[in-house]
C-alpha positions in Angstrom: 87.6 131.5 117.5 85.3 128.6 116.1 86.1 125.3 117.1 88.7 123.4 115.0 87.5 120.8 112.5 87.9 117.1 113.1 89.8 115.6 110.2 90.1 111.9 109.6 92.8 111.7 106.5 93.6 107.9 105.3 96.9 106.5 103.2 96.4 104.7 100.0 97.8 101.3 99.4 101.5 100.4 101.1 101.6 104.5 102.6 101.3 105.7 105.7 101.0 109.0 107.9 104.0 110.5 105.8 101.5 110.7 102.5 99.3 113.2 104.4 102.7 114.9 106.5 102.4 118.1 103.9 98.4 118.6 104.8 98.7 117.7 108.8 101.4 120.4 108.6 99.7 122.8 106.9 95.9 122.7 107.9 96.5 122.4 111.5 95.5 125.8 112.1 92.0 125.0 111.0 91.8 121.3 111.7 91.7 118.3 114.5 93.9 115.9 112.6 94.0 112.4 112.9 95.0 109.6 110.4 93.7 106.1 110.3 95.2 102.7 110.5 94.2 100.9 107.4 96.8 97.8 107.9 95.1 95.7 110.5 91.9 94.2 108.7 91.4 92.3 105.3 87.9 93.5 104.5 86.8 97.0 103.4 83.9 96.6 106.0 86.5 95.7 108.7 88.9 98.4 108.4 86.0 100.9 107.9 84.1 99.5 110.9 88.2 99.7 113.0 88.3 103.7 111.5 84.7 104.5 112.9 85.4 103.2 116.3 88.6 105.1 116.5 86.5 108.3 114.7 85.4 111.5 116.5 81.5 111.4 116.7 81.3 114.0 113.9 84.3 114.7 111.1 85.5 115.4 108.1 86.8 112.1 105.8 89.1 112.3 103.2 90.9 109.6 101.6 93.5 109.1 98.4 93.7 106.1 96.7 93.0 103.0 98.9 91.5 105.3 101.3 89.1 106.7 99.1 87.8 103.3 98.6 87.9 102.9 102.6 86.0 106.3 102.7 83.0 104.8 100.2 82.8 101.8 102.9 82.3 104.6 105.9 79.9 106.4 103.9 77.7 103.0 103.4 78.5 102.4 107.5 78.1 105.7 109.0 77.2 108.4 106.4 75.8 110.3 108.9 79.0 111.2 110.7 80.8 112.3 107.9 80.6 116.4 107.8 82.5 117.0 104.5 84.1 114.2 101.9 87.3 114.4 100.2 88.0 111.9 97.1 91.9 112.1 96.0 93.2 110.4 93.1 90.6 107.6 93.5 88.0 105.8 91.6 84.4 103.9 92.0 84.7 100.7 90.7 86.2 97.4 91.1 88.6 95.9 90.3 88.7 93.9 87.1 90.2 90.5 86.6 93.4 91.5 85.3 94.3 93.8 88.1 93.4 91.1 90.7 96.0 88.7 89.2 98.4 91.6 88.9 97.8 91.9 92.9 98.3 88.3 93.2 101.4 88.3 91.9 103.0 91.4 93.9 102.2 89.8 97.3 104.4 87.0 96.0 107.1 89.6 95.4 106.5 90.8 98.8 106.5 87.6 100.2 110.2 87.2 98.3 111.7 90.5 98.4 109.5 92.6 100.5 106.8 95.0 99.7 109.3 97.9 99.0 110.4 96.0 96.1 106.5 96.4 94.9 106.7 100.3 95.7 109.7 100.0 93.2 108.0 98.1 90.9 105.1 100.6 91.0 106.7 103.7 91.2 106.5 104.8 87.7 102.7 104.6 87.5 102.7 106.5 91.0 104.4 109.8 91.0 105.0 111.9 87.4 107.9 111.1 85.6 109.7 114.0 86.2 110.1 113.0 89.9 111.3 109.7 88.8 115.3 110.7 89.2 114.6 112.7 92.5 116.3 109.5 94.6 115.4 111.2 98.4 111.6 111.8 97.1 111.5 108.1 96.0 113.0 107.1 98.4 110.4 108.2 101.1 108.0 106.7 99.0 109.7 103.5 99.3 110.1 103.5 103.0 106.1 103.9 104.2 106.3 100.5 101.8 108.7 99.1 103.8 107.2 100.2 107.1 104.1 98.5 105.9 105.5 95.3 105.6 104.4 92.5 103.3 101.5 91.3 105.5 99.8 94.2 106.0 100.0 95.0 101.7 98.5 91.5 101.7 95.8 92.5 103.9 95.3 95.5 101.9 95.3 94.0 98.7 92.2 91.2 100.0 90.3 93.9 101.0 90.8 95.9 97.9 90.2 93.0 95.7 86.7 92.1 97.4 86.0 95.4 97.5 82.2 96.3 95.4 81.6 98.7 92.8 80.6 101.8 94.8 79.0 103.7 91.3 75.4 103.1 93.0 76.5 104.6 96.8 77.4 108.2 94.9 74.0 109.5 94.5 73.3 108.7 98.3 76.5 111.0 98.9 74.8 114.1 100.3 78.0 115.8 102.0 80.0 118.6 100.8 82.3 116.5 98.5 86.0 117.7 97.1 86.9 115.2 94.3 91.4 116.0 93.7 93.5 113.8 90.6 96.4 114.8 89.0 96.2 115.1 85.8 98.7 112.9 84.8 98.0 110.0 87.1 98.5 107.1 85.5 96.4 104.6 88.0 93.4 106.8 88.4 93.2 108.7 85.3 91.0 112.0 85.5 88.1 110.6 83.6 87.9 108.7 86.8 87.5 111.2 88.9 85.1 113.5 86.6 82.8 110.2 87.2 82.8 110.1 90.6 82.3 114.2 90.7 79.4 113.5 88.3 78.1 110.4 90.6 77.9 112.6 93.8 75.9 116.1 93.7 77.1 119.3 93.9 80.5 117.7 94.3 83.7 119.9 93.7 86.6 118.4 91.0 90.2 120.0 90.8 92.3 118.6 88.7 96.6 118.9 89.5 98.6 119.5 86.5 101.8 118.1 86.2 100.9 115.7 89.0 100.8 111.8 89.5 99.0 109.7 91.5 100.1 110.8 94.8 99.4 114.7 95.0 99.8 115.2 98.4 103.2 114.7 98.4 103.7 115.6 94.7 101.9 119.3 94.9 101.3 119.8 98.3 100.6 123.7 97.7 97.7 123.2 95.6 96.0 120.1 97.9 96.6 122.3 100.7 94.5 125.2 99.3 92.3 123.0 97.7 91.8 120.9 101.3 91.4 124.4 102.8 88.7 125.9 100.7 86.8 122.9 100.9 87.2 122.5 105.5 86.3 126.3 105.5 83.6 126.5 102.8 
């Protein structure tokens, strides 16, 4: 029996090791699974450089959201020991003006209320609407907020907000690449994703219907076999 895979899978913005629980479960047969800490640095290069010394020598990346941004930065540290690259509900560029002030302001509601009341605030934009009324779903969402804690979504948020434009570090992307958006995500549209599937040769897009922004949790079937065909191909 061929050695399992080594898989490094890391959380988008205020989640934790529940966003990936439907894929650890699922592709253990097949996979070495570990999931990074992306809440102790403010710097893209920092918590890349914190992933990588944590890292199996050789593995398999993939990231949704926040962590797909954190992947880009281990690509530009260490690209050569990534096996295989997986892009979910993610894009390339930075952030604009408008969406740094926006960030701005939720860490002052964190500060007040506490970073689940930013989960609340965004939790329209991140699962489809007709999970919106499903209170225990939301309700998990809500809690890897919590267990996040306002510091560590202000951390995040500096290191998203200095983050570069990573457009020009796709064509040096030479790794079997998986590129996964819902189709009705609402922060990383598909059009996103088609751009960084066209940035980064060969790579593979599959796009979720009746899916939001977090499709790990949202359609875990279809990541699962997606994520399967990709660590097997």
């Amino acid at each position: 029996m061929p050695a399992a895979t080594k898989l490094v899978l890391v959380p988008g913005l205020l989640c934790t090791k529940a966003l990936w629980a439907p894929q650890i479960a699922a592709l253990a047969d097949i996979a070495d699974i570990s999931v990074a800490d992306h809440t102790r640095h403010d710097t893209m290069a920092g918590i890349a450089k914190s992933i990588l010394a944590a890292a199996p020598e050789r593995f398999a990346l993939a990231g949704l959201s926040m962590g797909g941004y954190i992947s880009y930065e281990i690509m530009r540290q260490a690209p050569e020991r990534v096996t295989k690259l997986a892009l979910l509900d993610t894009g390339a560029r930075d952030d604009p003006p408008e969406r740094k002030e926006l960030r701005l302001r939720r860490n002052a509601l964190a500060r007040r209320e506490g970073a689940g009341a930013v989960q609340d605030e965004l939790m329209s934009a991140l699962i489809h609407k007709d999970r919106l009324a499903d209170k225990a779903f939301t309700g998990m969402i809500r809690q890897m907020a919590v267990d996040i804690g306002a510091e560590g979504l202000i951390r995040q948020h500096a290191a998203i907000m200095s983050r570069p434009d990573n457009r020009p570090l796709l064509p040096s992307i030479k790794c079997p690449t998986l590129v996964i958006v819902g189709r009705e995500d609402a922060l990383t549209p598909p059009e996103m994703a088609q751009e960084i599937a066209d940035g980064i040769s060969g790579a593979k897009l599959e796009i979720i219907p009746d899916c939001g922004h977090l499709s790990t949790l949202e359609r875990p079937e279809a990541v699962n076999r997606a994520m399967r065909a990709w660590l097997t191909a």
